[in-house]
N, CA and C atoms as a LAMMPS dump frame, in Angstrom:
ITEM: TIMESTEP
0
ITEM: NUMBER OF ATOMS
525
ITEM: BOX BOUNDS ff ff ff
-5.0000000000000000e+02 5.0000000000000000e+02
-5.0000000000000000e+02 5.0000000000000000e+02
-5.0000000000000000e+02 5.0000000000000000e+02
ITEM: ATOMS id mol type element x y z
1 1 1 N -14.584 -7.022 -14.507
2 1 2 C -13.293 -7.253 -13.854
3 1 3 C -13.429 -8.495 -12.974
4 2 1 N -12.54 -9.52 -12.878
5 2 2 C -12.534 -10.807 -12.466
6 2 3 C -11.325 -11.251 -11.857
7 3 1 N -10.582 -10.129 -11.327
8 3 2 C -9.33 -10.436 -10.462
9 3 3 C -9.111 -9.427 -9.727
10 4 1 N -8.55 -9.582 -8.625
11 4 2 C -8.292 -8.769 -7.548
12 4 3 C -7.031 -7.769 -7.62
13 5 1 N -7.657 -6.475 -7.683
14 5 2 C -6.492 -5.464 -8.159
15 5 3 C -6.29 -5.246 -6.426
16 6 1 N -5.056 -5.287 -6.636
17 6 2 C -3.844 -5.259 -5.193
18 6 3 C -3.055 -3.457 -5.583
19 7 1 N -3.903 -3.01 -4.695
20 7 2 C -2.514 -1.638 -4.724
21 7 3 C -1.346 -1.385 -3.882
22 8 1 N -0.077 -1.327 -4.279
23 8 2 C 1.082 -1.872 -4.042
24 8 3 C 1.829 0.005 -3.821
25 9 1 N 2.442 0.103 -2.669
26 9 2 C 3.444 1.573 -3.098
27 9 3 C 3.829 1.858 -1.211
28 10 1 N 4.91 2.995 -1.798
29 10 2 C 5.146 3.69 -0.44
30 10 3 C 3.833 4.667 0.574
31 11 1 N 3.984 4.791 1.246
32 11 2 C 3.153 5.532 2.353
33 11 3 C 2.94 7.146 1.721
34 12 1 N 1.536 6.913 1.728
35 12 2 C 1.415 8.481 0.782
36 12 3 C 1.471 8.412 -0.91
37 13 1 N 1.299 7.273 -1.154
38 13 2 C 1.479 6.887 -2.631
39 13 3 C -0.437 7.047 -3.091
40 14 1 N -0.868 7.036 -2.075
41 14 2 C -2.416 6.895 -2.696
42 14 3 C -3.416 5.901 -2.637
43 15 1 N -2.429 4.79 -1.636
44 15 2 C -3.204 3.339 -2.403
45 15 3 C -4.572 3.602 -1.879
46 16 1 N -4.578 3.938 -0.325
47 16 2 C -6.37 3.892 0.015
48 16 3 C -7.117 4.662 -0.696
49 17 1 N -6.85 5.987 -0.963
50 17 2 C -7.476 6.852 -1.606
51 17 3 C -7.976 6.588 -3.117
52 18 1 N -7.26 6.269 -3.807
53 18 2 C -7.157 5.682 -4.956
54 18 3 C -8.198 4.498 -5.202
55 19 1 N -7.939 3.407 -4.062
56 19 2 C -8.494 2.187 -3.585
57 19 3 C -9.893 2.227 -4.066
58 20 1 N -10.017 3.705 -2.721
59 20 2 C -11.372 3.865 -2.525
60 20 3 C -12.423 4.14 -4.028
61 21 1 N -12.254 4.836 -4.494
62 21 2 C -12.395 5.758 -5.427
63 21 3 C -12.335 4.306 -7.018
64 22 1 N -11.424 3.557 -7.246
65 22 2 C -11.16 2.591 -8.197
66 22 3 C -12.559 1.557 -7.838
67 23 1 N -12.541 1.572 -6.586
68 23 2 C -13.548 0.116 -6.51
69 23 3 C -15.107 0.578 -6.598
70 24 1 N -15.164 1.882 -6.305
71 24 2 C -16.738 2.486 -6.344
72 24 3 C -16.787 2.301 -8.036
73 25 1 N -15.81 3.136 -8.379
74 25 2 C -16.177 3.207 -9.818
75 25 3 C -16.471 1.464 -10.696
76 26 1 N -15.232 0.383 -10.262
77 26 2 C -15.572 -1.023 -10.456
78 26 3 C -16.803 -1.614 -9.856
79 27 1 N -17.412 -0.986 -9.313
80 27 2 C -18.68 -1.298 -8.338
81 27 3 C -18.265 -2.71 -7.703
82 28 1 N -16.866 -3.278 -7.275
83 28 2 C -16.339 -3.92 -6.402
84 28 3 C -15.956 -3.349 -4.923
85 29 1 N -15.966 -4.539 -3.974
86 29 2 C -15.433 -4.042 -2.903
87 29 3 C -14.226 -3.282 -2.782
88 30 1 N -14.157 -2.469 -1.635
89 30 2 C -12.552 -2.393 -1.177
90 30 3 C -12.17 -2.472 0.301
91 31 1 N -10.981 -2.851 0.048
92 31 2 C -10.387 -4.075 1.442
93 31 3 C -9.103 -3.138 1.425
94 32 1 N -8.841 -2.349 2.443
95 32 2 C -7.771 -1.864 3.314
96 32 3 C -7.119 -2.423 4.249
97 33 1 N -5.519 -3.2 4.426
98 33 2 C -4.903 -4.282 4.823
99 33 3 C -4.877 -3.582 6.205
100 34 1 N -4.332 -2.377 6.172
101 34 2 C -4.227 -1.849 7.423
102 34 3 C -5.592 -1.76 8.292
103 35 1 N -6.652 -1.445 7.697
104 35 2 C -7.859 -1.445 8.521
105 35 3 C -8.317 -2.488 9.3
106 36 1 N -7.919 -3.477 8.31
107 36 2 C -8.739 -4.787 8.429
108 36 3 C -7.545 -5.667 9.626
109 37 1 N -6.149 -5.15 9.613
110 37 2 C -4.906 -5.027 11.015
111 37 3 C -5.886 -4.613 12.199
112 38 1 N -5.772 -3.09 12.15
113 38 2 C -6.876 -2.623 13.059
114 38 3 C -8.063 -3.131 13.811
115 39 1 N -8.754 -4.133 12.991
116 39 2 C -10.415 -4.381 13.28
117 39 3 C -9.571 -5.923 13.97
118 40 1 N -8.922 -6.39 13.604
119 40 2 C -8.198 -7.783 14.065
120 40 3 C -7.715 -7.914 15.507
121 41 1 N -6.762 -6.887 15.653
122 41 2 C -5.924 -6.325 16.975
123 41 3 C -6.846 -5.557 18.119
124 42 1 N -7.869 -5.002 16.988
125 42 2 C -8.553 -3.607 18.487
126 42 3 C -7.669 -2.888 18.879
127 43 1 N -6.453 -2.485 17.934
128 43 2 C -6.048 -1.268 18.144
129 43 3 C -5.402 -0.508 16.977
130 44 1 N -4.711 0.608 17.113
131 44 2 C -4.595 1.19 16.354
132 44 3 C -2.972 0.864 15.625
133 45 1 N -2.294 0.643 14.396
134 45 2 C -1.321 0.354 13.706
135 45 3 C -0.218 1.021 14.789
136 46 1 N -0.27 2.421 15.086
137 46 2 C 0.739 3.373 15.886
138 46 3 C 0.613 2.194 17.074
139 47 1 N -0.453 1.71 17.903
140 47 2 C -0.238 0.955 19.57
141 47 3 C 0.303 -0.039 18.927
142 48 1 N 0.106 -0.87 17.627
143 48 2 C 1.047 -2.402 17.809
144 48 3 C 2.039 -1.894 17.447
145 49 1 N 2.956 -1.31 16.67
146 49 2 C 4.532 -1.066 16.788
147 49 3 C 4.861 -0.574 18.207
148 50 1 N 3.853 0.33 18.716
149 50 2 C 4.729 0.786 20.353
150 50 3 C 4.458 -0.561 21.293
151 51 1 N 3.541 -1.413 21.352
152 51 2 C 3.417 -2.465 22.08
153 51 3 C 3.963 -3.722 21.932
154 52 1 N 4.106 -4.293 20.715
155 52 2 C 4.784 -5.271 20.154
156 52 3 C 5.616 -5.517 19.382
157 53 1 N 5.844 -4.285 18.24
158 53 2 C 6.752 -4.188 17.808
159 53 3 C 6.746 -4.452 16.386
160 54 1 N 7.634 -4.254 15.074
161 54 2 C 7.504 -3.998 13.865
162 54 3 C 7.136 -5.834 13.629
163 55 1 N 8.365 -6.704 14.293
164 55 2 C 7.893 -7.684 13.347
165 55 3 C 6.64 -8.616 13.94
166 56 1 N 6.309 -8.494 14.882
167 56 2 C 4.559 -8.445 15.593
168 56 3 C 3.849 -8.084 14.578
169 57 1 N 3.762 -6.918 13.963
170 57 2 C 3.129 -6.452 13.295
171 57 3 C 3.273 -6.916 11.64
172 58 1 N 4.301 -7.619 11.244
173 58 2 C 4.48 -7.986 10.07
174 58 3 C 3.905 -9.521 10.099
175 59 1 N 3.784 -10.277 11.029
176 59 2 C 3.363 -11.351 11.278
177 59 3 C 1.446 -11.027 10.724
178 60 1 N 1.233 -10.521 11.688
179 60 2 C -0.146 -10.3 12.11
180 60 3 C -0.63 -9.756 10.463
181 61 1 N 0.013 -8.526 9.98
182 61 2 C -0.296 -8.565 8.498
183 61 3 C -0.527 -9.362 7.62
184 62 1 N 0.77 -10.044 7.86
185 62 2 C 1.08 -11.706 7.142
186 62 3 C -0.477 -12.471 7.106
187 63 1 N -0.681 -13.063 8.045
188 63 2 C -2.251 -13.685 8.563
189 63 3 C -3.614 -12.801 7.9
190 64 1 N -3.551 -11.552 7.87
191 64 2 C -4.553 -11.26 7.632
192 64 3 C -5.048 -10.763 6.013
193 65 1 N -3.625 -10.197 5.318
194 65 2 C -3.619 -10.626 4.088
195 65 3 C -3.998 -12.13 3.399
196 66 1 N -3.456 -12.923 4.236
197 66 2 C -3.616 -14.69 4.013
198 66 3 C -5.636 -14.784 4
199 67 1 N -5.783 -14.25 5.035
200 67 2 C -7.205 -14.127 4.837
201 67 3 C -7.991 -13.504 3.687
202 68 1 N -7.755 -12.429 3.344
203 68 2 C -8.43 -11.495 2.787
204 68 3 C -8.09 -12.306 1.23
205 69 1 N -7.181 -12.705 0.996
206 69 2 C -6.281 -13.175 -0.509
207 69 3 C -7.217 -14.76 -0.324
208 70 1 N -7.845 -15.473 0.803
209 70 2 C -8.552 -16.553 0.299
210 70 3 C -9.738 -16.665 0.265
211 71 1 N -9.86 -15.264 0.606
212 71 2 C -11.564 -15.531 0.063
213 71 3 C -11.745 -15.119 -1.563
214 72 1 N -13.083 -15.57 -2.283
215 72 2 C -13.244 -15.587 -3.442
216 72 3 C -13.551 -14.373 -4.145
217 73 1 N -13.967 -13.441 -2.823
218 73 2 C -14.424 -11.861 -3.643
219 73 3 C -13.331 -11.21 -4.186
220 74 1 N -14.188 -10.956 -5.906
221 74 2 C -13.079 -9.913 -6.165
222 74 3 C -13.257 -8.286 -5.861
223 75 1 N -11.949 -7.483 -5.546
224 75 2 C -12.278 -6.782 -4.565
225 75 3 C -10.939 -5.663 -4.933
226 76 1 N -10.989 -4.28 -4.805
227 76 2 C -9.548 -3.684 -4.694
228 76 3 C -9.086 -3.697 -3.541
229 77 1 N -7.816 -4.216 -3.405
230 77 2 C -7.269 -4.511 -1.823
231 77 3 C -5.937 -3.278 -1.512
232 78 1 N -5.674 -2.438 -0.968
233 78 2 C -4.944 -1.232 -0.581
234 78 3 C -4.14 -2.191 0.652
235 79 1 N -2.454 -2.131 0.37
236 79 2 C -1.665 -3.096 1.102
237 79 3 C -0.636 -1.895 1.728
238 80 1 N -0.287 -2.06 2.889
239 80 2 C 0.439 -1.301 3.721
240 80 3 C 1.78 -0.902 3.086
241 81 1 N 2.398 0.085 3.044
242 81 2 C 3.721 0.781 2.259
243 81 3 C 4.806 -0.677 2.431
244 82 1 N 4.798 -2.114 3.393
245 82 2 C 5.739 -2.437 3.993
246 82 3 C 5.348 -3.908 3.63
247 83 1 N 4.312 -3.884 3.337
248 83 2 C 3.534 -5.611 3.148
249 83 3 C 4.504 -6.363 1.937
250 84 1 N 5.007 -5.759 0.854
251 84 2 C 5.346 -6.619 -0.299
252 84 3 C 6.53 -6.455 -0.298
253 85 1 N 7.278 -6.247 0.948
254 85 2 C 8.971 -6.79 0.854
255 85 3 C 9.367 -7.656 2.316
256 86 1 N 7.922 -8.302 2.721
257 86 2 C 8.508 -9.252 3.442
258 86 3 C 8.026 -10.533 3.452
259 87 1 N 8.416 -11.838 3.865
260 87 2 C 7.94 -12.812 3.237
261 87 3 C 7.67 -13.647 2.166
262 88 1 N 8.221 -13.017 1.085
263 88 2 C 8.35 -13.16 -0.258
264 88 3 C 6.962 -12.945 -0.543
265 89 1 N 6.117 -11.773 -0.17
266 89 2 C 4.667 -11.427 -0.138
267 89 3 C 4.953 -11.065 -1.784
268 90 1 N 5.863 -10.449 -1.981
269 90 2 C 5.526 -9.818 -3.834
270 90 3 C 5.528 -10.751 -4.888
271 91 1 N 6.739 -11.611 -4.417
272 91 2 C 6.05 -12.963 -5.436
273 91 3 C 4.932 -14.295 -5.462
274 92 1 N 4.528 -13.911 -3.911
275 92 2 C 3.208 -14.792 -3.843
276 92 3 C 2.348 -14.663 -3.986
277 93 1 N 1.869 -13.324 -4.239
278 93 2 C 1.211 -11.819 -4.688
279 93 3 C 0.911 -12.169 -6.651
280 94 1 N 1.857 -12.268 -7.076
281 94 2 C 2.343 -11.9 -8.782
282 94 3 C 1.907 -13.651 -9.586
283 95 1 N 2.679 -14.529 -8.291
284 95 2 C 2.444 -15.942 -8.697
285 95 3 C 0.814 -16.651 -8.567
286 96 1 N 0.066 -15.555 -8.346
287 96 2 C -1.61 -15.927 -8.43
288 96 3 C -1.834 -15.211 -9.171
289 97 1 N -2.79 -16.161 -10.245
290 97 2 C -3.503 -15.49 -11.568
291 97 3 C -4.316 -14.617 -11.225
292 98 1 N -4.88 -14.703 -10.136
293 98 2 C -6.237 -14.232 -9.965
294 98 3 C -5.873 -12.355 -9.302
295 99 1 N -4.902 -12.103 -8.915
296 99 2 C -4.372 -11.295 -8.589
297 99 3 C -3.831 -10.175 -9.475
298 100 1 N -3.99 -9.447 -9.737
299 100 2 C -3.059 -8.324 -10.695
300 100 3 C -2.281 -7.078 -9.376
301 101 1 N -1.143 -6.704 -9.199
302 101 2 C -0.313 -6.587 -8.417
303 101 3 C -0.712 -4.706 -8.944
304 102 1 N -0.358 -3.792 -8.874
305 102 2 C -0.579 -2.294 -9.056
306 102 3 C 0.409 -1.608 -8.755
307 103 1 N 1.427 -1.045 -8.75
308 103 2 C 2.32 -0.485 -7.983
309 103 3 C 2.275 1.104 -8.524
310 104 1 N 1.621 2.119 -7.323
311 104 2 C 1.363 3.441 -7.535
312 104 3 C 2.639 4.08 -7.049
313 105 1 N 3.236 4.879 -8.522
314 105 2 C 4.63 5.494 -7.76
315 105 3 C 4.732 6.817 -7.74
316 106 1 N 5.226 6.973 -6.631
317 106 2 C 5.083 8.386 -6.731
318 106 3 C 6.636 8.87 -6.239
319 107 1 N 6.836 10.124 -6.696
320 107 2 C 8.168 10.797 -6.238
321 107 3 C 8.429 11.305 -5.009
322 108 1 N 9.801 11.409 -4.737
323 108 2 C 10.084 11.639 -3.39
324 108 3 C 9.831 13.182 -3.132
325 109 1 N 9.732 13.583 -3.593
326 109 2 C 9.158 15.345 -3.406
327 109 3 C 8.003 15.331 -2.993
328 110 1 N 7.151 14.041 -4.001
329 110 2 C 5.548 14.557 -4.043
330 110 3 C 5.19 13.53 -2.584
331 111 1 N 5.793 12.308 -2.043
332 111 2 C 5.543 12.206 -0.897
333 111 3 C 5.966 12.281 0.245
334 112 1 N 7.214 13.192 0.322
335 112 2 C 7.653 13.985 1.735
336 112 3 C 6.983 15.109 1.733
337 113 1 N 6.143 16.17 0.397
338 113 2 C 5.097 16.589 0.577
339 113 3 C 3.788 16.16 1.485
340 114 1 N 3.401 14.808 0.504
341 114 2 C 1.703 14.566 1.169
342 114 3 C 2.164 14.049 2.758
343 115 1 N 3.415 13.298 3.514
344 115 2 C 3.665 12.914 4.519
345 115 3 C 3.888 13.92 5.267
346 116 1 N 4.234 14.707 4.988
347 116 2 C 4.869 16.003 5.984
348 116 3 C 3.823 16.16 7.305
349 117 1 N 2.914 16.209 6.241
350 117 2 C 1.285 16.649 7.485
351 117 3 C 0.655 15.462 8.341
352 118 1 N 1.059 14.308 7.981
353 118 2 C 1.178 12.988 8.577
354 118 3 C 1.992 12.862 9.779
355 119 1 N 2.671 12.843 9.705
356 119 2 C 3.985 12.31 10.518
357 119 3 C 3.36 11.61 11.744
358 120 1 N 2.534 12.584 13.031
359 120 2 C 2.185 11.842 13.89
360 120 3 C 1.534 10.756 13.916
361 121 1 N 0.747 10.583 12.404
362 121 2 C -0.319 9.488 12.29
363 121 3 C 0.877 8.054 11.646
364 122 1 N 1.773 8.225 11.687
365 122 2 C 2.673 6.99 10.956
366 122 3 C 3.926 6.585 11.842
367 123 1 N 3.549 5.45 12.159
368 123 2 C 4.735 4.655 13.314
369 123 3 C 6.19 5.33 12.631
370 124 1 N 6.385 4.607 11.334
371 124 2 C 7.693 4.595 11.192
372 124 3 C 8.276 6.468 11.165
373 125 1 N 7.555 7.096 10.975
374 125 2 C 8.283 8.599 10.384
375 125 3 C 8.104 9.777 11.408
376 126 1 N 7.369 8.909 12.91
377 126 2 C 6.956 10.031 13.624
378 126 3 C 7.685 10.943 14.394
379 127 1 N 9.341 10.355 14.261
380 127 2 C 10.054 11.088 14.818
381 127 3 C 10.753 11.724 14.188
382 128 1 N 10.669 11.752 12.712
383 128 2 C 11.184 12.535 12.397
384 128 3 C 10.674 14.293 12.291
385 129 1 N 11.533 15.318 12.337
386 129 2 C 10.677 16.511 12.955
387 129 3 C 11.195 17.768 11.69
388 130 1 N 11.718 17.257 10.593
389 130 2 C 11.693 18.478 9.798
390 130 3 C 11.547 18.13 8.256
391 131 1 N 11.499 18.39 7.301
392 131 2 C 11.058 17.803 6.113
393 131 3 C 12.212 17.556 5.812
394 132 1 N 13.343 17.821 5.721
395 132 2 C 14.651 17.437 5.036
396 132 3 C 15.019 15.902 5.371
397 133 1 N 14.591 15.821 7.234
398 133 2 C 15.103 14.486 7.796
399 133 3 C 13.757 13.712 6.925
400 134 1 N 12.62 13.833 6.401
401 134 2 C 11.423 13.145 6.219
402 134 3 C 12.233 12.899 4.272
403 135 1 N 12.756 13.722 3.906
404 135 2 C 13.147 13.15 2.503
405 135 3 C 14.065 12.294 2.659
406 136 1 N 14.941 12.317 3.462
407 136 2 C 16.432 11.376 3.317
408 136 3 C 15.771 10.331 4.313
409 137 1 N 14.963 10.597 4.878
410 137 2 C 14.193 8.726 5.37
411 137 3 C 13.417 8.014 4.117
412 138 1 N 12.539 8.859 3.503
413 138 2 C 12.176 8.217 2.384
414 138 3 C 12.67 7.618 1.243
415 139 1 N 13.69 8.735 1.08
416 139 2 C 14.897 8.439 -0.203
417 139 3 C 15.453 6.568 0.35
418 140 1 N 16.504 6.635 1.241
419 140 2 C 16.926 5.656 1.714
420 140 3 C 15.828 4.521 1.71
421 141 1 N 14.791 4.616 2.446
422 141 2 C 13.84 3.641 2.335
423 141 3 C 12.974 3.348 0.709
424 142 1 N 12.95 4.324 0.076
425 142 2 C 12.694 3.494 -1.091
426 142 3 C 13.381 2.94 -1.799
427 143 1 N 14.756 3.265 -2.105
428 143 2 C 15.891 2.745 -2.28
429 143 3 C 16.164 1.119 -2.062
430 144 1 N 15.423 1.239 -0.662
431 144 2 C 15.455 -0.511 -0.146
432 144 3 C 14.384 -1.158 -0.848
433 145 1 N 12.923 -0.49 -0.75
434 145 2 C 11.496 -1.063 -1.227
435 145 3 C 11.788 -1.177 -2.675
436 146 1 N 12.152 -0.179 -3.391
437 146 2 C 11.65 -0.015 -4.83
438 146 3 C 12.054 -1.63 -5.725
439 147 1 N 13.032 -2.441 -4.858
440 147 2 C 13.509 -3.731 -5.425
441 147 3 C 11.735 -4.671 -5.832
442 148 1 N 10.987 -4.942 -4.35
443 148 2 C 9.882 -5.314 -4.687
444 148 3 C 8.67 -4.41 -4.986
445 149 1 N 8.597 -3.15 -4.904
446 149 2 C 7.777 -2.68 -5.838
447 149 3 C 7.791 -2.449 -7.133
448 150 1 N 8.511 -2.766 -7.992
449 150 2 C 9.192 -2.917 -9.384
450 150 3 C 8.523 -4.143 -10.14
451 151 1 N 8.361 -5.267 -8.801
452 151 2 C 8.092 -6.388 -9.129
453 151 3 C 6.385 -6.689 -9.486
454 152 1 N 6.016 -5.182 -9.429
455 152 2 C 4.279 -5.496 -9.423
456 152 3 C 4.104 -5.625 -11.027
457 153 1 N 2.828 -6.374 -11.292
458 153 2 C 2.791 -6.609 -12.715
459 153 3 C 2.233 -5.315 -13.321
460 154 1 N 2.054 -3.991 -13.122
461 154 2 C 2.078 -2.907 -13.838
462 154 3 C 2.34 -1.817 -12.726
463 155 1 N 3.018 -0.91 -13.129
464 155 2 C 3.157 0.184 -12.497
465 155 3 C 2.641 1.846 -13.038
466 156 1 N 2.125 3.031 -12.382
467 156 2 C 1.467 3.839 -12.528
468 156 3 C 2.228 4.516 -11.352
469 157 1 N 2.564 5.88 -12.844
470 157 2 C 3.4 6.992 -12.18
471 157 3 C 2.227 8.582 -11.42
472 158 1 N 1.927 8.387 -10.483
473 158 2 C 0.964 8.897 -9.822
474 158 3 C 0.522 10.454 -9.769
475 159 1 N 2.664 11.12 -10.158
476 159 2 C 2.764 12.734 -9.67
477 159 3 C 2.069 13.356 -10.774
478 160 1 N 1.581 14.635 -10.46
479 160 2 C 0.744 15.195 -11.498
480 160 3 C -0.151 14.703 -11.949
481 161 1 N -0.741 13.596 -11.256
482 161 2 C -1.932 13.359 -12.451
483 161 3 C -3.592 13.124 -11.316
484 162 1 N -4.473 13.748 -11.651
485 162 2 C -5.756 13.778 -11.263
486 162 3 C -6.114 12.322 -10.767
487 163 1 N -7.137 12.229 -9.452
488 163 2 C -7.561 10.712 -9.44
489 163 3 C -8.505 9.913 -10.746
490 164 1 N -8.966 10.708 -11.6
491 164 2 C -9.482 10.175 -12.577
492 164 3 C -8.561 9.798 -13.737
493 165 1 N -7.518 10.422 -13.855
494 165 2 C -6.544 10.139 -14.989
495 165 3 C -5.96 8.686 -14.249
496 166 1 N -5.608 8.58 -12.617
497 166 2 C -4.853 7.814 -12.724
498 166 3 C -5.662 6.251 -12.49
499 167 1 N -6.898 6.546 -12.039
500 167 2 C -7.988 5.428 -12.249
501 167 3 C -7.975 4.993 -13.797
502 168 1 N -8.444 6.161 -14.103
503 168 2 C -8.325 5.33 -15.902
504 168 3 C -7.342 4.66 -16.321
505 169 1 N -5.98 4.983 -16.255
506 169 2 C -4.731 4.196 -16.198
507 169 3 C -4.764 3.194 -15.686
508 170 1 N -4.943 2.518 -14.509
509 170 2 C -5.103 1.319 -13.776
510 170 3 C -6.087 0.578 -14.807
511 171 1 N -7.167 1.432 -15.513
512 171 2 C -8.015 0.679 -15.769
513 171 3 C -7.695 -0.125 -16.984
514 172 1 N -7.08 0.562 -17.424
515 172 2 C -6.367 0.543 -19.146
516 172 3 C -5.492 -0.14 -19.38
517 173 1 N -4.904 -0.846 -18.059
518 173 2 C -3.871 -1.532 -17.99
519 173 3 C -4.425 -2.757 -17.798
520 174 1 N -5.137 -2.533 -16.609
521 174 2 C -6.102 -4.354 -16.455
522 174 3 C -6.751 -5.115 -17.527
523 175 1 N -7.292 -4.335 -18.544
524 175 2 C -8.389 -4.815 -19.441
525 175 3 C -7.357 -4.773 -21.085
C-alpha cells in the first residue's frame, strides 16, 4: 500500500477504531487528527470548543491536518466527524493522488446507539440528554455532512458488519 488511506464519517462511525485495527494489519502507521489536535493545544477537544470555540478549533484542525497530509509517511489517518466539510478539506483531500479518501457509513440508529454512551465525551452532543433529542441532532446533521461525505473516493457501509469484514472491504477497494 503506497497511499494514505484517510478515514472520513460521522462521530461514532468507527474511523479510530477501525483506523486502529486497518493500519496494524497494513503494518502502516496510524495518525488520529483529533489526537494529534490534542498533543498540539495541551488540551482536551471538549476545553477548545468551551475556551475558544468551534471555529478556533476548525482553524487549528485545518493546520494540523496540513501537517500530517505533508509529510511523506504513508499512514491510516482517522479525521474528525467535522474536518471534510470545511474549507473545501474534501476536495483537497480527493484532488491528491496520493490520498485515497474512505468514507465509513453508518446508520442513524446504529450511531445514536454507539453515541448514546458518549455524550459527555463529545463537545457538540453533550447537551443533549435523551436519545430521541441525540437522533434528530444526528439526522439533521448528517443531512448537512452527507453532501461531503459522499464525496470520498469509496464508501463502506459499516452497520452489521464485523471489524474484519469491514477492514477487508476497505482493503478490496484500495487494491
Amino acid at each position: 500500500m503506497n497511499k494514505k488511506i484517510i478515514l472520513i464519517g460521522y462521530m461514532g462511525s468507527g474511523k479510530t477504531f477501525i483506523g486502529k485495527r486497518l493500519a496494524m494489519n497494513l503494518n502502516i502507521p496510524f495518525i488520529d487528527l483529533d489526537a494529534e489536535i490534542v498533543k498540539f493545544e495541551k488540551k482536551s477537544i471538549n476545553k477548545i470548543f468551551m475556551d475558544k470555540g468551534e471555529m478556533y478549533f476548525r482553524k487549528i484542525e485545518k493546520q494540523c491536518l496540513k501537517n500530517i497530509l505533508s509529510s511523506p509517511l504513508i499512514s491510516v489517518i482517522s479525521l474528525g466527524g467535522g474536518t471534510p466539510c470545511y474549507y473545501n478539506t474534501i476536495n483537497d483531500l480527493n484532488d491528491n493522488k496520493i490520498n485515497e479518501t474512505v468514507f465509513l457509513r453508518a446508520s442513524i440508529e446504529t450511531l445514536t446507539s454507539r453515541l448514546y454512551y458518549e455524550i459527555n465525551k463529545r463537545p457538540k452532543i453533550k447537551y443533549l440528554n435523551t436519545k430521541n433529542n441525540l437522533n434528530n441532532f444526528i439526522r439533521k446533521h448528517l443531512f448537512e455532512r452527507n453532501h461531503y461525505y459522499n464525496k470520498s473516493k469509496h464508501i463502506i457501509d459499516v452497520d452489521n458488519k464485523s471489524i474484519i469484514e469491514i477492514i477487508e472491504e476497505i482493503i478490496l477497494k484500495l487494491t
